[in-house]
N, C-alpha and C positions, 0 to 999 in steps of 0.2 A: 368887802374887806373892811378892816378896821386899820386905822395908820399905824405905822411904824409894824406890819404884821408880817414882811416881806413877800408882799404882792408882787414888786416890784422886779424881783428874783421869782417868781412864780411865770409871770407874764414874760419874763427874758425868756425864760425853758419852752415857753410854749412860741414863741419867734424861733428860738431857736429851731421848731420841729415846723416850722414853714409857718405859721399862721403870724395873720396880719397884724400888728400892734398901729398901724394909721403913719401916714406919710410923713406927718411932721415929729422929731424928735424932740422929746422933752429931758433937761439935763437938769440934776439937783444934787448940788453936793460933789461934783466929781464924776456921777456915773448916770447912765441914761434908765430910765424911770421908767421906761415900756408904758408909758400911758396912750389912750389914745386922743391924741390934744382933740383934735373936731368933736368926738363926744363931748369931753371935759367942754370945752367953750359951748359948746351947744347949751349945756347943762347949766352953766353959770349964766348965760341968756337968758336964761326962762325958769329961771330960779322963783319969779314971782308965780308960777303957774304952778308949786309946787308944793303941798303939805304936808311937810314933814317933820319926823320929830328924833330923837335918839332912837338909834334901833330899829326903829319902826319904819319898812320902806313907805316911800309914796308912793301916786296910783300914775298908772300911763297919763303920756302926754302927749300930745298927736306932734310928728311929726322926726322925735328919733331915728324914726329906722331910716330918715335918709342916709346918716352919717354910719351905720352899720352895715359893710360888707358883710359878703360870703366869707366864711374861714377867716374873719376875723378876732382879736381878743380886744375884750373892752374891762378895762382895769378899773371899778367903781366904787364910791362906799355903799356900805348895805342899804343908807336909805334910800336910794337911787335905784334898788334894784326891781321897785317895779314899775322903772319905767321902761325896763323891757320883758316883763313877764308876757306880753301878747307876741312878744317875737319868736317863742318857744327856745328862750336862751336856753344852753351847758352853762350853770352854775357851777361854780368852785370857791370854797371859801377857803380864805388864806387863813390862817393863825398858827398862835406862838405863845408860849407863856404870859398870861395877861401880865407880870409882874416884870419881863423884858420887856412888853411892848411899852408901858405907863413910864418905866426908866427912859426909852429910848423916846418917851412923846417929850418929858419935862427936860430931859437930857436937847434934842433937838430943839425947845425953846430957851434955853441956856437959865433955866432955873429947874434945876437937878431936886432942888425939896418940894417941889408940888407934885414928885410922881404920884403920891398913894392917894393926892386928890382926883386922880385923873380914872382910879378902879372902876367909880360904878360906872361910869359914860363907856367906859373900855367893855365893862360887863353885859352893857346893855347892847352895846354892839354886837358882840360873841353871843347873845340869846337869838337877836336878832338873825345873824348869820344861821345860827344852828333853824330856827323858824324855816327860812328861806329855803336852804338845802332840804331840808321833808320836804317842804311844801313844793316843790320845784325841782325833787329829783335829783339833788345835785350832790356835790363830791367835796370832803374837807380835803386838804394839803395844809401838812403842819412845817411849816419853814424852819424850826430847832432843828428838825430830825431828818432834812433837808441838808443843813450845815454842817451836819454832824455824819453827812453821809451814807443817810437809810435813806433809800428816794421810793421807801413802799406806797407811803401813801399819793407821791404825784403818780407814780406808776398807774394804782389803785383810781385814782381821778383818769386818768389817759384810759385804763380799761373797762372802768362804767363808763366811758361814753364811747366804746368801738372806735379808739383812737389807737392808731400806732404811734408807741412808746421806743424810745432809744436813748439807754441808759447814762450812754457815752455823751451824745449832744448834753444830757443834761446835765451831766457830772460837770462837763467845760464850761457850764454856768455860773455853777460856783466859787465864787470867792471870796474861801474862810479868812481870807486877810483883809478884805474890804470890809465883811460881818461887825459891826460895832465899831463903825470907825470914828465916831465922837469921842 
C-alpha cells in the first residue's frame, strides 16, 4: 500500500469475510484502521535491520513470521513487502487516483499546498506496488471504484486467489460519508 490509498477499507472487507486483521485494534481519526498492530511493532523494532528505500521493498528478516497467523491480513507499505515474500504471501495492492491520495496525504498533515510535492514519492510507490503484484502473483483493488460502488476489482482480487467473495459483506463496508472526511 501507499498512504492514504484506502487500505484501510480494503482490509475492513477482508475481516469483514472472517480473516484475521490481529487482536489489538488500532484507531485513527474516528474509525478503526484494520492494521495489524504486532506486525506494524514488530517492524518498527527492527527498522535498523532493514534497507530500504522509496518503492523499493526490503529483503526478509528472520523472524516475522511469528506475528503472521493462518488467514490472516497484514496491512503494509510496499517497502515492507519483502519481508514476507518467503511466507508465500496473497498480495493485493490497494490504490486510488495518485492525485486523491497526494490531496489526502498534504490534506491529513494540515498543509493542503504540498500535495503536488508529494507525486513522485506517491509514483514511486504505485511503480513499486505494480513490480510486487507481477512479481508475486498478486491482485490490484482500486478503492475510487470501491466508493463508487463497482466492487469488480476486490471481487477480482478474492477470485485470483480461490477466495469466497460476498458482495453484501463488502458493500456494508463502505462508508461513502466517512470517504474524505478532512
Amino acid at each position: 500500500m501507499t498512504a492514504r490509498s484506502g487500505s484501510s477499507l480494503v482490509a475492513k472487507i477482508f475481516a469483514a469475510h472472517g480473516f484475521d486483521t490481529g487482536p489489538e485494534k488500532v484507531f485513527s481519526h474516528g474509525y478503526e484502521t484494520y492494521e495489524n498492530a504486532e506486525v506494524n511493532k514488530w517492524i518498527q523494532n527492527n527498522k535498523h535491520r532493514m534497507a530500504k528505500s522509496t518503492g523499493v521493498p526490503c529483503r526478509y528478516v528472520p523472524g516475522i513470521e511469528k506475528f503472521i497467523k493462518p488467514n490472516s491480513v497484514v496491512k503494509t507499505e510496499i517497502e515492507h513487502a519483502g519481508l514476507f515474500e518467503k511466507l508465500n504471501p496473497k498480495v493485493i495492492a490497494v490504490k486510488r487516483n495518485i492525485h486523491a491520495i497526494t490531496r489526502s496525504m498534504a490534506d491529513k498533515r494540515g498543509k493542503p499546498w504540498e500535495a503536488d510535492g508529494c507525486v513522485g514519492g506517491v509514483r514511486s510507490r504505485l511503480r513499486g506496488m505494480d513490480k510486487v503484484v507481477k512479481d508475486m502473483n498478486g491482485a490490484t483493488v482500486n478503492t475510487d471504484e470501491l466508493v463508487a460502488g463497482d466492487f469488480s476489482s476486490i471481487r477480482d482480487a478474492f477470485e485470483h486467489f480461490g477466495l469466497e467473495f460476498d458482495e453484501d459483506k463488502a458493500r456494508a463496508c463502505v462508508e461513502p460519508d466517512r470517504w474524505h472526511q478532512w
